[in-house]
PDB file of N, CA, C and O in Angstrom:
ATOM      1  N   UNK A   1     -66.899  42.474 -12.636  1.00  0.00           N
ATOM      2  CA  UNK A   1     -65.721  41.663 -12.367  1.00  0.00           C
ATOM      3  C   UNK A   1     -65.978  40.196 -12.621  1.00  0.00           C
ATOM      4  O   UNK A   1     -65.218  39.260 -12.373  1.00  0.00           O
ATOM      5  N   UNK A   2     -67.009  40.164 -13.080  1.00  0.00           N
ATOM      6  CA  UNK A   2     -67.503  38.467 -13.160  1.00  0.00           C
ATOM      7  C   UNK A   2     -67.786  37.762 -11.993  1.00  0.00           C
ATOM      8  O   UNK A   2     -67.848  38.310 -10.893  1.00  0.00           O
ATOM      9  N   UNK A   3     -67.985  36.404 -12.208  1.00  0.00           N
ATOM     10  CA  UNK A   3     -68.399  35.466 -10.913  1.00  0.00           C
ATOM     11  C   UNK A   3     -67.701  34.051 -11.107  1.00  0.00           C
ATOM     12  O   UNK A   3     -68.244  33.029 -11.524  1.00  0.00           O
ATOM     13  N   UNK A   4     -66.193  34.237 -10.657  1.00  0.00           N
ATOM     14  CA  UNK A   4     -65.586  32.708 -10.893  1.00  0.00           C
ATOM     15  C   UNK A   4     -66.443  31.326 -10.239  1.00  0.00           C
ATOM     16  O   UNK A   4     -66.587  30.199 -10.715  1.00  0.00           O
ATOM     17  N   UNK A   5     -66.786  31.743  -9.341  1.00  0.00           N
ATOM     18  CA  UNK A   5     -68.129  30.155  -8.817  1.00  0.00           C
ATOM     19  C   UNK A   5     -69.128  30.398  -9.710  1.00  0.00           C
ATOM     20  O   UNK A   5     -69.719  29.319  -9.745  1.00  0.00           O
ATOM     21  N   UNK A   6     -69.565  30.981 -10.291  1.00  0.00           N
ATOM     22  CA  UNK A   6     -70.753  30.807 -11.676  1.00  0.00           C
ATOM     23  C   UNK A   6     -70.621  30.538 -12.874  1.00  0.00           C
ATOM     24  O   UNK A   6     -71.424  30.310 -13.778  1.00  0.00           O
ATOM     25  N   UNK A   7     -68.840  30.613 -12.767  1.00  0.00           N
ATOM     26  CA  UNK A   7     -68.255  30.753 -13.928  1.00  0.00           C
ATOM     27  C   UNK A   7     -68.760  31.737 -15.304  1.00  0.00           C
ATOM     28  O   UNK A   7     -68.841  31.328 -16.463  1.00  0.00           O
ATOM     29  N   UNK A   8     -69.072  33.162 -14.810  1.00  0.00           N
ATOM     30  CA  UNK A   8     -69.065  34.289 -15.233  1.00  0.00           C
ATOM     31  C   UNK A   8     -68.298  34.982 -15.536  1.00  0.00           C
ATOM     32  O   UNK A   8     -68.115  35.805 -14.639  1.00  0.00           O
ATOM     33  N   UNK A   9     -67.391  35.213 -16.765  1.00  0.00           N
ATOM     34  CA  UNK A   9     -66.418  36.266 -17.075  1.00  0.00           C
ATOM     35  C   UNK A   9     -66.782  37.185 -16.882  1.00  0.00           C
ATOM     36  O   UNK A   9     -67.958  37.498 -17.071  1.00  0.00           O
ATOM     37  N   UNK A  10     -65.304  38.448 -16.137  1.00  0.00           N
ATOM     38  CA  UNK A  10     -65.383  39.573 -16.165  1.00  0.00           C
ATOM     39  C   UNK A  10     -65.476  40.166 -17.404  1.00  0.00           C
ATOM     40  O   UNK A  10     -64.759  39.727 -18.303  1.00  0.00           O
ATOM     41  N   UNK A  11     -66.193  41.041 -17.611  1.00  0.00           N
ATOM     42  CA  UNK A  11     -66.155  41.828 -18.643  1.00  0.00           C
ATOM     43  C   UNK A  11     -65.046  43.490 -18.670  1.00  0.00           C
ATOM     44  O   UNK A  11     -64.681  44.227 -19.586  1.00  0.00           O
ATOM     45  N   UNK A  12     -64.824  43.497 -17.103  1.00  0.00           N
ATOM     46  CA  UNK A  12     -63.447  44.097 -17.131  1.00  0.00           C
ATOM     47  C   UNK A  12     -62.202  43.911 -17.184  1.00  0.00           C
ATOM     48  O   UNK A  12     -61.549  43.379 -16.286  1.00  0.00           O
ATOM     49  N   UNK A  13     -61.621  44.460 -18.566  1.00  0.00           N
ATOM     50  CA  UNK A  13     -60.234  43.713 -19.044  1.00  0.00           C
ATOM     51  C   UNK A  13     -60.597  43.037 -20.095  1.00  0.00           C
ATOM     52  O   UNK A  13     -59.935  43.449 -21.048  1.00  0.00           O
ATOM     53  N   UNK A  14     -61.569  41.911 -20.519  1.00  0.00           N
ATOM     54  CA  UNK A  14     -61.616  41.365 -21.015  1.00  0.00           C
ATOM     55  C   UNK A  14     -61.326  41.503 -22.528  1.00  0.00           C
ATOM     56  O   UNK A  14     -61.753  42.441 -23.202  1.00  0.00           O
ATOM     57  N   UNK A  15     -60.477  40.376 -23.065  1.00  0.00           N
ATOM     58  CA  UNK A  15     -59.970  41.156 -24.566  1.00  0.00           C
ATOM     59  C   UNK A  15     -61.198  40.548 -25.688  1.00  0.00           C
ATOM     60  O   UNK A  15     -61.046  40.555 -26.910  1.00  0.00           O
ATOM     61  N   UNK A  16     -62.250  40.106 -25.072  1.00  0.00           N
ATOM     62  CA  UNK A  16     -63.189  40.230 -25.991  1.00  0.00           C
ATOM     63  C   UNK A  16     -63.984  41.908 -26.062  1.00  0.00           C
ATOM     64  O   UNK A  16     -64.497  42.462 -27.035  1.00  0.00           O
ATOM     65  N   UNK A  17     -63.891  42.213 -25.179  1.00  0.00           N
ATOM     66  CA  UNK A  17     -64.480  43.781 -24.843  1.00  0.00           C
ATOM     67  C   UNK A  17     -63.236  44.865 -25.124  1.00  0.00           C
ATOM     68  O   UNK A  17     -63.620  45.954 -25.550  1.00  0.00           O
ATOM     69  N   UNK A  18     -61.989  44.728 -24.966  1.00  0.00           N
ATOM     70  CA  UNK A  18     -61.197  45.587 -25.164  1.00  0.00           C
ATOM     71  C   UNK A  18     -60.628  45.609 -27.090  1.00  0.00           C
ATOM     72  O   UNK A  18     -60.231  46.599 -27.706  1.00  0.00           O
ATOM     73  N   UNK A  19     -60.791  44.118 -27.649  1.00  0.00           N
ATOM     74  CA  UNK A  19     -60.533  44.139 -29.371  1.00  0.00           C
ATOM     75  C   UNK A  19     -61.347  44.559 -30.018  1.00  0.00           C
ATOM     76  O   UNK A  19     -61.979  45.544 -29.636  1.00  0.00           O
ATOM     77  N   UNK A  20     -61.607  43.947 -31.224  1.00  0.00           N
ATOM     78  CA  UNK A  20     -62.404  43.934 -31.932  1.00  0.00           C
ATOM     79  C   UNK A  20     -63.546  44.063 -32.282  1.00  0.00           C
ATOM     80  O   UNK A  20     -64.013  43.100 -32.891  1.00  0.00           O
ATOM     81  N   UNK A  21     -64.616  45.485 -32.013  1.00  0.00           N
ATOM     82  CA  UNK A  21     -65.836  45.344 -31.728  1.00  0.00           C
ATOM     83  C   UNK A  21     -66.610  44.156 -32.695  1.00  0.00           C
ATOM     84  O   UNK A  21     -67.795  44.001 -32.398  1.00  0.00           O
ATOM     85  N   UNK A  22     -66.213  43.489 -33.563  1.00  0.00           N
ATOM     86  CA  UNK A  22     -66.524  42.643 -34.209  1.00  0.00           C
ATOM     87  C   UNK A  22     -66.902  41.131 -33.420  1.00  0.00           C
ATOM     88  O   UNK A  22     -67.997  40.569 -33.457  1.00  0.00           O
ATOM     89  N   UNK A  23     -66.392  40.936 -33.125  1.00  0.00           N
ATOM     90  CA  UNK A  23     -66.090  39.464 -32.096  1.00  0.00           C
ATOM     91  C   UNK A  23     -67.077  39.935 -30.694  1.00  0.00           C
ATOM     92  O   UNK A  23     -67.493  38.958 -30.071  1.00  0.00           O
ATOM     93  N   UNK A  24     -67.384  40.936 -30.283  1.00  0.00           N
ATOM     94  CA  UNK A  24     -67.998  41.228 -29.094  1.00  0.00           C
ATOM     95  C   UNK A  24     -69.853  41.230 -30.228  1.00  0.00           C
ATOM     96  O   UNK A  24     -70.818  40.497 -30.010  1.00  0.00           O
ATOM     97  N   UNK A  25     -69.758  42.035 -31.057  1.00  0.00           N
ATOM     98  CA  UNK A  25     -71.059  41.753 -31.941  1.00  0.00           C
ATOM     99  C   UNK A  25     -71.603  40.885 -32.201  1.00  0.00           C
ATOM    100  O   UNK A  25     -72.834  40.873 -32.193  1.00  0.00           O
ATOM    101  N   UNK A  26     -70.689  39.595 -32.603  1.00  0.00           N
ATOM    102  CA  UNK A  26     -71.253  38.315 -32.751  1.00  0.00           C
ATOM    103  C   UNK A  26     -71.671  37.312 -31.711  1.00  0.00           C
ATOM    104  O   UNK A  26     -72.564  36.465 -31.713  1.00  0.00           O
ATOM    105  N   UNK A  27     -70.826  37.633 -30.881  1.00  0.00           N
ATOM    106  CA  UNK A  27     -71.071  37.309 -29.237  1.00  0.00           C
ATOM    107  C   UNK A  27     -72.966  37.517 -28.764  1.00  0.00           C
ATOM    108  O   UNK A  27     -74.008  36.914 -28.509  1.00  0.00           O
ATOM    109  N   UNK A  28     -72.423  38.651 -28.892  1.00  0.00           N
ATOM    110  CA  UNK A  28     -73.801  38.974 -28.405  1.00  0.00           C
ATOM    111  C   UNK A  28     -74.877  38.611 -29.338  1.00  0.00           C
ATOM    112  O   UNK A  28     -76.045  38.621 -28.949  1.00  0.00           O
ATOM    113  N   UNK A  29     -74.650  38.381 -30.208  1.00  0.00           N
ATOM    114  CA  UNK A  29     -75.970  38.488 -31.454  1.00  0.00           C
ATOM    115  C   UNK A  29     -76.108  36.772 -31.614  1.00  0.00           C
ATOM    116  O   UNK A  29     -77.191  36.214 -31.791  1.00  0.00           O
ATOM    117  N   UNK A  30     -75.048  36.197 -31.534  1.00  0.00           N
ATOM    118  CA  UNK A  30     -75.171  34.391 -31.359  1.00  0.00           C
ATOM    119  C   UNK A  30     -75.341  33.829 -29.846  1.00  0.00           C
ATOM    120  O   UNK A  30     -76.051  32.861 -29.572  1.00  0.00           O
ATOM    121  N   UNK A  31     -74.660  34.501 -28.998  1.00  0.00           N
ATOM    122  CA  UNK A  31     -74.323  33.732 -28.006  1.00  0.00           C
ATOM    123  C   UNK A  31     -73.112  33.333 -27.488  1.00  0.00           C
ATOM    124  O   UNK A  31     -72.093  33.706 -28.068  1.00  0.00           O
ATOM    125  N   UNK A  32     -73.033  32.651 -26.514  1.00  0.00           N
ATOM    126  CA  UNK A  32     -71.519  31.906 -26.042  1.00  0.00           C
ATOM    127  C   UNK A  32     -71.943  30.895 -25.128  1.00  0.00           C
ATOM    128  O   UNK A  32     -72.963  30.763 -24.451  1.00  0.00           O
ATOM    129  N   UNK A  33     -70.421  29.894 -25.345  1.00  0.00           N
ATOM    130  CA  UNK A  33     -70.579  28.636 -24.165  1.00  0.00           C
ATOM    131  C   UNK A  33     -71.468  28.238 -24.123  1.00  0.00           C
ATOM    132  O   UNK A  33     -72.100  28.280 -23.068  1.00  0.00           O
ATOM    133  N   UNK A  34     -72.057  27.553 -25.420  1.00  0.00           N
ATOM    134  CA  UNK A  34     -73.444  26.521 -25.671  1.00  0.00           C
ATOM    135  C   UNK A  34     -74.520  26.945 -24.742  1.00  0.00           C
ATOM    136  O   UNK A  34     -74.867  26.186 -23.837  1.00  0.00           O
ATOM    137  N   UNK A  35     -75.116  28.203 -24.918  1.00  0.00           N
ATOM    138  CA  UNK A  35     -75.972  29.341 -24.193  1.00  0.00           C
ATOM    139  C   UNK A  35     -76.057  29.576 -22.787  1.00  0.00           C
ATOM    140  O   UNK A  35     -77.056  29.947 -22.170  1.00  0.00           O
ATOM    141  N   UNK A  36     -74.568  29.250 -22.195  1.00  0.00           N
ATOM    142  CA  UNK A  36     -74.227  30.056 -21.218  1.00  0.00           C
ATOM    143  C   UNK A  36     -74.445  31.373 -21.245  1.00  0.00           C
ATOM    144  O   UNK A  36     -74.576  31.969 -20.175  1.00  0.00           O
ATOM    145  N   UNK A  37     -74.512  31.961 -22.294  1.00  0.00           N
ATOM    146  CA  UNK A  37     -74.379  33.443 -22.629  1.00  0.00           C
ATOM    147  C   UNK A  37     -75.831  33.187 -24.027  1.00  0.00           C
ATOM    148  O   UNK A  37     -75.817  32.543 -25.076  1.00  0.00           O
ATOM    149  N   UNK A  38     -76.481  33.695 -23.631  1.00  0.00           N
ATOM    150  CA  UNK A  38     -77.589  33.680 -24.412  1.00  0.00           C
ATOM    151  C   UNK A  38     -77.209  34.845 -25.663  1.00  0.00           C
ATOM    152  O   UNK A  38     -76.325  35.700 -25.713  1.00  0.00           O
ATOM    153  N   UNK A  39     -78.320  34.453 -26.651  1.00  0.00           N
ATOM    154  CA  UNK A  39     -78.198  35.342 -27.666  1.00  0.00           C
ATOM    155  C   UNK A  39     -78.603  36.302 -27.187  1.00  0.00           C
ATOM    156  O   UNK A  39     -78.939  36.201 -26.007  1.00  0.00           O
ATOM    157  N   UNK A  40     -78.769  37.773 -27.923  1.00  0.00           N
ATOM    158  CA  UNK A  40     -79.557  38.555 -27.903  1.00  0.00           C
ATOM    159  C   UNK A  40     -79.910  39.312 -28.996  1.00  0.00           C
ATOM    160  O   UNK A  40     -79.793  40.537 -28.999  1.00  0.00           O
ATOM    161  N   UNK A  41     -80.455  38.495 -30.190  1.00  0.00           N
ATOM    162  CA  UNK A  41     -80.575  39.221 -31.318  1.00  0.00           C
ATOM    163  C   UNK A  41     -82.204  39.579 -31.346  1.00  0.00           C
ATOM    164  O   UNK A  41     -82.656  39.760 -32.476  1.00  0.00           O
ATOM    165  N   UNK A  42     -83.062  39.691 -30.322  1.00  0.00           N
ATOM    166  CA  UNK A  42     -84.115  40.547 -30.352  1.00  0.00           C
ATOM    167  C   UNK A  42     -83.740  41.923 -29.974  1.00  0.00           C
ATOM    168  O   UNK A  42     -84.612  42.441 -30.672  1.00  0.00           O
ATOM    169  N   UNK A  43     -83.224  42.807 -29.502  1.00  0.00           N
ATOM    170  CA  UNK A  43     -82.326  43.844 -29.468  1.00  0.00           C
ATOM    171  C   UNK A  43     -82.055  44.335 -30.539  1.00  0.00           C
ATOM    172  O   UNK A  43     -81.345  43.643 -31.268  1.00  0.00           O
ATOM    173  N   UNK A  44     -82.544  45.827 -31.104  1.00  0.00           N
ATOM    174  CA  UNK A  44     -82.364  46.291 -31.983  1.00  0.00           C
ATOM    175  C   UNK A  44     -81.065  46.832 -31.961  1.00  0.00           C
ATOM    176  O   UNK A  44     -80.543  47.156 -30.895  1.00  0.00           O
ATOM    177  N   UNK A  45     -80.311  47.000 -33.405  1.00  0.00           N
ATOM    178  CA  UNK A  45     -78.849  47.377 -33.142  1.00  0.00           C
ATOM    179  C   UNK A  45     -78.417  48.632 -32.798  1.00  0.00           C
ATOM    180  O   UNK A  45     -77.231  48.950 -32.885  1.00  0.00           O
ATOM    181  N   UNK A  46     -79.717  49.749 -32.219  1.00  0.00           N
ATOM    182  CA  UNK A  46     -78.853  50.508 -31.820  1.00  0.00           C
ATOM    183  C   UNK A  46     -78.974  50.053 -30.035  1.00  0.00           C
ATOM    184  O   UNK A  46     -78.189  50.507 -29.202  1.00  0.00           O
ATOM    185  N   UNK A  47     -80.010  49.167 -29.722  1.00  0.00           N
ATOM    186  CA  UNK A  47     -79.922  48.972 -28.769  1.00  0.00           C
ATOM    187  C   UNK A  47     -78.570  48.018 -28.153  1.00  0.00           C
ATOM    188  O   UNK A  47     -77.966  48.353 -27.135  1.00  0.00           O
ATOM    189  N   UNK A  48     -78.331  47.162 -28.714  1.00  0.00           N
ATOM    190  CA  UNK A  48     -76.958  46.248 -28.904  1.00  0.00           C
ATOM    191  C   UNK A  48     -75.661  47.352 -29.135  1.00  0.00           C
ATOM    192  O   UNK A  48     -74.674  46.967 -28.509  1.00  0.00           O
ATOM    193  N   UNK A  49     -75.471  48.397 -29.746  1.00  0.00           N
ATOM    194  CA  UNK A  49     -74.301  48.931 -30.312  1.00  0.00           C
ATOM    195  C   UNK A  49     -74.348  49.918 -29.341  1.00  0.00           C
ATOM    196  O   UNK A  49     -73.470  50.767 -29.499  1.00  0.00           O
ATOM    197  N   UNK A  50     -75.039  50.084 -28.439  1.00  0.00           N
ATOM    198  CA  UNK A  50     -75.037  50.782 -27.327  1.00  0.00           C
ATOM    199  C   UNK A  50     -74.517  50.557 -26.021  1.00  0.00           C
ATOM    200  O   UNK A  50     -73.961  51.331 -25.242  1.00  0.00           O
ATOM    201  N   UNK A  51     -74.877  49.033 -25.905  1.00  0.00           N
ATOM    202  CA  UNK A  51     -74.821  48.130 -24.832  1.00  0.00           C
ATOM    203  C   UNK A  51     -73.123  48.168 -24.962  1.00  0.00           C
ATOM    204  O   UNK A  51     -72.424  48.660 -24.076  1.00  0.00           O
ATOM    205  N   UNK A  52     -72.474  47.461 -26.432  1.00  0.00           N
ATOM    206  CA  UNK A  52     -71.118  47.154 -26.280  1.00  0.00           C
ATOM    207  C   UNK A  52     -70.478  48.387 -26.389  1.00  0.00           C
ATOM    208  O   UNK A  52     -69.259  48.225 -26.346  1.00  0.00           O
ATOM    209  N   UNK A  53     -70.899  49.885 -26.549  1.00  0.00           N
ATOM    210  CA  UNK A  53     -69.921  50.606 -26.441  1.00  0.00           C
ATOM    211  C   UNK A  53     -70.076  51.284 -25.024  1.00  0.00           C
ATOM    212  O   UNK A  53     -69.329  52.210 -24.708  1.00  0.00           O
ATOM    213  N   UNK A  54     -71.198  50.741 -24.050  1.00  0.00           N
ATOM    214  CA  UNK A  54     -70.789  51.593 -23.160  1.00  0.00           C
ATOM    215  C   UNK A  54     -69.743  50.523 -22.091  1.00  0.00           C
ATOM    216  O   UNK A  54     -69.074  50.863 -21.115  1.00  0.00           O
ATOM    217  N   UNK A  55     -69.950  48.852 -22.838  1.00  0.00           N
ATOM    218  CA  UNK A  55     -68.860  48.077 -22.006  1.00  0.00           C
ATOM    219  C   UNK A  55     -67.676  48.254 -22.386  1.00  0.00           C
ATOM    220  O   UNK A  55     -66.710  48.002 -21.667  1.00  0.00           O
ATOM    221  N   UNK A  56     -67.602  48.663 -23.444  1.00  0.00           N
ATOM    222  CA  UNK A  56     -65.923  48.870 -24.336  1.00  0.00           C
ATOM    223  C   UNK A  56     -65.297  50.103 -23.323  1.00  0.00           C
ATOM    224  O   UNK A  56     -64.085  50.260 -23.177  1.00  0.00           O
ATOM    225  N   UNK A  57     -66.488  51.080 -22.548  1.00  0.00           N
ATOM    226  CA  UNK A  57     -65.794  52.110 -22.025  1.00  0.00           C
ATOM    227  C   UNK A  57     -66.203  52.984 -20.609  1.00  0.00           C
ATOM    228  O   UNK A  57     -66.273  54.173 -20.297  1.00  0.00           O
ATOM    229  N   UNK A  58     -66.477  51.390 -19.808  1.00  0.00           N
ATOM    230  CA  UNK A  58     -66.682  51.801 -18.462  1.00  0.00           C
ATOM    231  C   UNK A  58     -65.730  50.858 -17.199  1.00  0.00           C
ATOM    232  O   UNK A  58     -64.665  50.383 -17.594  1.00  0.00           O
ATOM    233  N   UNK A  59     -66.003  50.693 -16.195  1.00  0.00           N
ATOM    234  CA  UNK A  59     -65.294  49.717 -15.359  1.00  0.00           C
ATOM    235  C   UNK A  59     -63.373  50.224 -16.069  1.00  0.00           C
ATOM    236  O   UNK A  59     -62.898  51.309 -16.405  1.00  0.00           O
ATOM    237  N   UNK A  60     -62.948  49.191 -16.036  1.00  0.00           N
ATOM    238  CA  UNK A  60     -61.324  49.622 -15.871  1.00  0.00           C
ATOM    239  C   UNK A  60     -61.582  49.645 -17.914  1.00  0.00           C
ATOM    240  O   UNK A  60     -60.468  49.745 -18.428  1.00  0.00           O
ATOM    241  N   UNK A  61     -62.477  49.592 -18.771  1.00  0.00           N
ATOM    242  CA  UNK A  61     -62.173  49.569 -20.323  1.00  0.00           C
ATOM    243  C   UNK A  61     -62.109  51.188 -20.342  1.00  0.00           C
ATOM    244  O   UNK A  61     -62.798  52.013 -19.742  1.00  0.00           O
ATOM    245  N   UNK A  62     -61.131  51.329 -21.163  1.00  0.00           N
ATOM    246  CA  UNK A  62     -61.238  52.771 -21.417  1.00  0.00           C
ATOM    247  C   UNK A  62     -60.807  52.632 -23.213  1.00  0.00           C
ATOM    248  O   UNK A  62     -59.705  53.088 -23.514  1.00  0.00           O
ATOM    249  N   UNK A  63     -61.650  52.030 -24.324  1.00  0.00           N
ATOM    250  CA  UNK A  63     -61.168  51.982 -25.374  1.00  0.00           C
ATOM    251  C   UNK A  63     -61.105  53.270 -26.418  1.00  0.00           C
ATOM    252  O   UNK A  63     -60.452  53.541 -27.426  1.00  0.00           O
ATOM    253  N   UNK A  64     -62.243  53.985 -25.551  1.00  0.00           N
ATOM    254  CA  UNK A  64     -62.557  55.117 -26.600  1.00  0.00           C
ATOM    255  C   UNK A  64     -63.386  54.805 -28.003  1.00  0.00           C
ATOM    256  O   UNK A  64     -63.522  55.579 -28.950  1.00  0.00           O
ATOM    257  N   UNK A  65     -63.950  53.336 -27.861  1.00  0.00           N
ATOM    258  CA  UNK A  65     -64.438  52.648 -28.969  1.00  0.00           C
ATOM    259  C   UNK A  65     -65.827  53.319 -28.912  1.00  0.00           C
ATOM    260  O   UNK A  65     -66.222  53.661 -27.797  1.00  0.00           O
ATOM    261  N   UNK A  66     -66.755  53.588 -30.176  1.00  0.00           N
ATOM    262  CA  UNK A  66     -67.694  53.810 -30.129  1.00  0.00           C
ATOM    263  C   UNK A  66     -69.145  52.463 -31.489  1.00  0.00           C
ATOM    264  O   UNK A  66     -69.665  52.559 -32.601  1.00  0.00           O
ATOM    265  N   UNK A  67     -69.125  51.778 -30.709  1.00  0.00           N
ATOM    266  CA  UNK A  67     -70.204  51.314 -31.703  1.00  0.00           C
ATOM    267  C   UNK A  67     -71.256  51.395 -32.553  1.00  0.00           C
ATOM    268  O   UNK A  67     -72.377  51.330 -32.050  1.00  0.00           O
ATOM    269  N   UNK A  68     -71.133  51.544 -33.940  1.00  0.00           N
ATOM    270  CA  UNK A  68     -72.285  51.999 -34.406  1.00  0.00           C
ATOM    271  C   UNK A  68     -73.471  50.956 -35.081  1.00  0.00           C
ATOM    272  O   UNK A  68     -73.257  49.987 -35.809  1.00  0.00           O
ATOM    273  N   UNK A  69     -74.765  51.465 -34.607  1.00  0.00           N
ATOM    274  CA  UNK A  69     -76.010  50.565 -35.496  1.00  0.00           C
ATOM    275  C   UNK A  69     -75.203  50.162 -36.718  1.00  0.00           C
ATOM    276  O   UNK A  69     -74.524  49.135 -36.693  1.00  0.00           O
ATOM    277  N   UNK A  70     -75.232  50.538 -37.230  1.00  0.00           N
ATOM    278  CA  UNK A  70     -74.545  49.952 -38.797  1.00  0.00           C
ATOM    279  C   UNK A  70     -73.732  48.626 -38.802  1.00  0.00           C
ATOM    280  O   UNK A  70     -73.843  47.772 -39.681  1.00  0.00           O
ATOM    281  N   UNK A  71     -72.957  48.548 -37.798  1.00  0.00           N
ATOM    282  CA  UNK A  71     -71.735  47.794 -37.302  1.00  0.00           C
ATOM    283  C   UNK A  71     -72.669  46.161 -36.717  1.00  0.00           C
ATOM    284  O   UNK A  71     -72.514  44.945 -36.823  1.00  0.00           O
ATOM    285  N   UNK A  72     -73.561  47.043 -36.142  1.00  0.00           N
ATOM    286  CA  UNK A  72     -74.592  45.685 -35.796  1.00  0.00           C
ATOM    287  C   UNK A  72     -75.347  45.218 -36.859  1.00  0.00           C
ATOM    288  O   UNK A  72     -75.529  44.013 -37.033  1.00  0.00           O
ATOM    289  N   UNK A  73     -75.844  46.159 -37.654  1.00  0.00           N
ATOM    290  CA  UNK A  73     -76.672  45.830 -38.756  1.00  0.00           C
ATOM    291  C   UNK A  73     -75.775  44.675 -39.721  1.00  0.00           C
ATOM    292  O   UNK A  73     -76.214  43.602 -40.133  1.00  0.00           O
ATOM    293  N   UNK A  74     -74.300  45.278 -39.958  1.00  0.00           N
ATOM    294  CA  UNK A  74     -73.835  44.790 -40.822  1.00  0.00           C
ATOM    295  C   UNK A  74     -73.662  43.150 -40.492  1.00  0.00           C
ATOM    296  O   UNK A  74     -73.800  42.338 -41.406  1.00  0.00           O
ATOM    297  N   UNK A  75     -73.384  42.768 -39.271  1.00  0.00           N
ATOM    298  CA  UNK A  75     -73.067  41.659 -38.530  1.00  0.00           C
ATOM    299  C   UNK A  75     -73.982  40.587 -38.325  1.00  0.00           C
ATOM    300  O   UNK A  75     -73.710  39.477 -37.869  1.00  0.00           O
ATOM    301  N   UNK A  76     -75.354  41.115 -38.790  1.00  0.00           N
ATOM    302  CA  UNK A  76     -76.717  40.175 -38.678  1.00  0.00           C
ATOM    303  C   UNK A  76     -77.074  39.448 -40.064  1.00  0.00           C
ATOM    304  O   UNK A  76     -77.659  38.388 -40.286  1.00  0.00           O
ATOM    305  N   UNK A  77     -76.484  40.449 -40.951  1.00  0.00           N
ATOM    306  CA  UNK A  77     -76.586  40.060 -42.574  1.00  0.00           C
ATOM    307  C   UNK A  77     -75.223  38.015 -42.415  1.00  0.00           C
ATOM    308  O   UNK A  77     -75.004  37.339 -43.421  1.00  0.00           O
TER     309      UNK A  77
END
């Protein structure tokens, strides 16, 4: 649900987690909010394409999205 005094977005609901697995890939693989949100491109992509599909489809996300290595691979190029 996030942490509004830490200023932590929920990641439930969130339409970075509910769109475009694209925009959630780069997220994670660059970062956010001048490294409020750290990178994480030591994470191999099936380890990463794992991570965002099980957020795309737990807590209140129900996208049915499934992320694939490839999808990460392609996104690092």
């Amino acid at each position: 649900k996030g942490n509004p005094a830490a200023k932590i977005k929920a990641l439930d609901g969130s339409a970075l987690v509910l769109n475009d697995p694209l925009n959630q890939i780069k997220t994670l693989l660059n970062g956010a909010a001048n490294g409020a949100m750290p990178a994480w491109k030591q994470l191999s992509d099936t380890e990463l394409a794992a991570v965002i599909t099980f957020t795309k489809n737990h807590w209140g996300n129900k996208t049915g999205q499934v992320v694939q290595p490839s999808e990460v691979a392609a996104a690092r190029k």
